[in-house]
C-alpha positions in Angstrom: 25.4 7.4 9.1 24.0 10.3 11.0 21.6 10.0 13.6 18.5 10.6 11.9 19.3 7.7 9.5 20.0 5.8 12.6 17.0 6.8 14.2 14.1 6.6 11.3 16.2 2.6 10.9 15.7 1.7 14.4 11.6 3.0 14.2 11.6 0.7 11.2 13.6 -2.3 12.6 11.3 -2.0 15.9 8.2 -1.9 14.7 5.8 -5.0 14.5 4.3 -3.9 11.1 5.5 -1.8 8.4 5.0 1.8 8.5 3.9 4.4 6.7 7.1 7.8 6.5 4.5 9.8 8.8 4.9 6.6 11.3 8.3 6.8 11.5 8.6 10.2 11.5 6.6 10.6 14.9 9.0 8.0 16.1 12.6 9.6 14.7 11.7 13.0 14.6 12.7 16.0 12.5 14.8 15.4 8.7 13.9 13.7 5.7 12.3 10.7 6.3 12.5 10.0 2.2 16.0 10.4 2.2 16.6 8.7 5.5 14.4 5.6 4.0 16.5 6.1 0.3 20.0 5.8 2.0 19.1 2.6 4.1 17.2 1.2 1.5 20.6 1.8 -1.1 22.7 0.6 2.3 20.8 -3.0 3.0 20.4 -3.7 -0.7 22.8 -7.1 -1.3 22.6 -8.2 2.3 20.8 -10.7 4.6 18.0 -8.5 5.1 16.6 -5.6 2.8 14.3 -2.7 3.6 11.8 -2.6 1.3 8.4 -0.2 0.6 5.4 -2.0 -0.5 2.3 0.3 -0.6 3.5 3.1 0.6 4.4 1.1 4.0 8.8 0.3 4.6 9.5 -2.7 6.9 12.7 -4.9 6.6 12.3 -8.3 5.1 14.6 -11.7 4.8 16.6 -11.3 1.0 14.3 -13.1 -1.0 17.3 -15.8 -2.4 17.7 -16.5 1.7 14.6 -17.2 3.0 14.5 -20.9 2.4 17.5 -20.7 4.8 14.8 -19.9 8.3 12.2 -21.7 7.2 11.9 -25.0 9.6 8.7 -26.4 8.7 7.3 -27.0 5.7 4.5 -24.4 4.9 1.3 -26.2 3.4 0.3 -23.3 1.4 -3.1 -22.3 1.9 -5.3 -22.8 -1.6 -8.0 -20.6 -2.4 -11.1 -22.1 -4.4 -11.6 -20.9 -7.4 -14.4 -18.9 -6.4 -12.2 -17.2 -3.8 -9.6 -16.6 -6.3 -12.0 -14.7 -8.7 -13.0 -12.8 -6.2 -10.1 -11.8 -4.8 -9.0 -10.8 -8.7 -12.0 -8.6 -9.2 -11.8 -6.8 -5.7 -7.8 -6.2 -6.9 -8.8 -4.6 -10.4 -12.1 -3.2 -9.8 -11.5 -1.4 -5.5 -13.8 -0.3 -4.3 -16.7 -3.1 -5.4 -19.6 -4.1 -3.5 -20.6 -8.1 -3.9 -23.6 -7.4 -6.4 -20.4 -6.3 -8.4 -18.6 -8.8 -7.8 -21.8 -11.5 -8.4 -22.4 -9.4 -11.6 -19.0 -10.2 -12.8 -18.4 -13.7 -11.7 -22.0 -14.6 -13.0 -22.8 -16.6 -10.1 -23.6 -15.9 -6.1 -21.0 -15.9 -3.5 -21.1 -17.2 -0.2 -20.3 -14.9 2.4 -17.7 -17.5 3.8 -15.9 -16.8 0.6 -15.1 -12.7 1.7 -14.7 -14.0 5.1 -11.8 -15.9 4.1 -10.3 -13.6 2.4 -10.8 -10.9 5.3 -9.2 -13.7 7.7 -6.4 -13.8 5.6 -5.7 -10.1 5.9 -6.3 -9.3 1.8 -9.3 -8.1 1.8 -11.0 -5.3 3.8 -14.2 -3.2 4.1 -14.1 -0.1 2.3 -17.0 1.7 3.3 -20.6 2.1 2.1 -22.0 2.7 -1.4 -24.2 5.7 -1.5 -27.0 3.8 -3.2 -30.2 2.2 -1.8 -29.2 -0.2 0.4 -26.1 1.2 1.3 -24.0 -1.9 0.5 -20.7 -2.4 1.7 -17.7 -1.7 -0.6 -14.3 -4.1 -0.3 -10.7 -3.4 -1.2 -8.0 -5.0 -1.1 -5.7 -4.7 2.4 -2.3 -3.8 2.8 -1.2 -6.8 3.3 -2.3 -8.2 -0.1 0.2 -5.8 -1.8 3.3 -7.1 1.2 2.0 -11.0 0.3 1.6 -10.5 -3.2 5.1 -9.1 -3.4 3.7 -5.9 -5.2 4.7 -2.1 -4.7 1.0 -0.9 -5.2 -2.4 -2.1 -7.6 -0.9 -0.4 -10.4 1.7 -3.8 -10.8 -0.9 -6.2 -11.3 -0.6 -7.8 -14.1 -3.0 -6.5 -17.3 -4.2 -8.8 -20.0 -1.1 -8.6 -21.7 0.8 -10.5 -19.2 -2.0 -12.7 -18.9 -2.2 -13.2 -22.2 1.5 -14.3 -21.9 1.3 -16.8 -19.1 -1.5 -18.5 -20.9 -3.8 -17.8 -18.1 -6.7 -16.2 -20.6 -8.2 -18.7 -22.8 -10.3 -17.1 -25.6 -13.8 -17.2 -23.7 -12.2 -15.7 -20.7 -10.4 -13.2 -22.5 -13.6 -11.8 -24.6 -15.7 -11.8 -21.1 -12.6 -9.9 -19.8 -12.6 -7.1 -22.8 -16.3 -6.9 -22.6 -15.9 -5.9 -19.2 -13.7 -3.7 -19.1 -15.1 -1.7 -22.1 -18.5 -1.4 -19.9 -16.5 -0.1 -16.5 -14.8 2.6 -19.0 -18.4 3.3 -20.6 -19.5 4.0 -16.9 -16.6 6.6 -16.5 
């Protein structure tokens, strides 16, 4: 291993969040960070830890199969409400959306301590202003929804297919769904 490799690893390892290849290439220098990032990635794959890239961000993680091994408490897992959940869902297929979208969709209001709770727990994020009367805010998701949600990028979200599949669409659902998405391509 050469000292590049060694170097772009040890930005990665020392780093409190993951990083983007222009982050670690102000910390290792000149060379290939892609390469650099391939060979470790191909090197840590099968051990107790793994370098993985979700969203375009690398950091090392704890090999899936292992991490039940550090885990000393038990977690409560923190449930959304179901109104929290849609609107997480839309924000994820629809980026950038401003909450009269998201109302539109959902049908109903939403109460400002729903986005807040999905902003606290780092999913969520402001995306700027509409250039419409009003100038409403527009939210995205946050990099950290892609690094929780275990995904590489928006684009492996599941479409109605898969939801299909998991029985997750019931027929109501589903035609609201198709309805929808025919209008956003209509828009286009």
């Amino acid at each position: 291993m050469d000292d590049f490799v060694r170097a772009v690893e040890a930005a990665v390892f020392a780093s409190a969040e993951p990083l983007a290849i222009d982050g670690i290439a102000a910390y290792a220098g000149e060379g290939d960070v892609a390469a650099a990032l391939a060979d470790l990635a191909e090197h840590y794959a099968g051990h107790g830890v793994e370098l993985v890239e979700r969203g375009g961000r690398w950091h090392f993680q704890t090999a899936p199969d292992l991490a039940h091994i550090l885990r000393r408490t038990r977690e409560d897992p923190r449930r959304l409400s179901r109104a929290a959940t849609e609107t997480l869902a839309i924000i994820a297929y629809h980026e950038p959306v401003s909450r009269a979208q998201i109302e539109a969709i959902r049908g109903v209001q939403i109460s400002k301590g729903t986005l807040d709770v999905l902003m606290e727990a780092g999913w969520v994020r402001t995306a700027g202003r509409r250039e419409s009367p009003g100038r409403p805010l527009l939210y995205a998701t946050a990099p950290d929804f892609l690094t929780h949600f275990g995904l590489g990028s928006r684009r492996d979200l599941p479409g109605i297919d898969d939801l299909k599949a998991a029985g997750l669409l019931d027929p109501l659902d589903e035609e609201t769904l198709q309805l929808q998405l025919e209008s956003d391509g209509d828009e286009d």
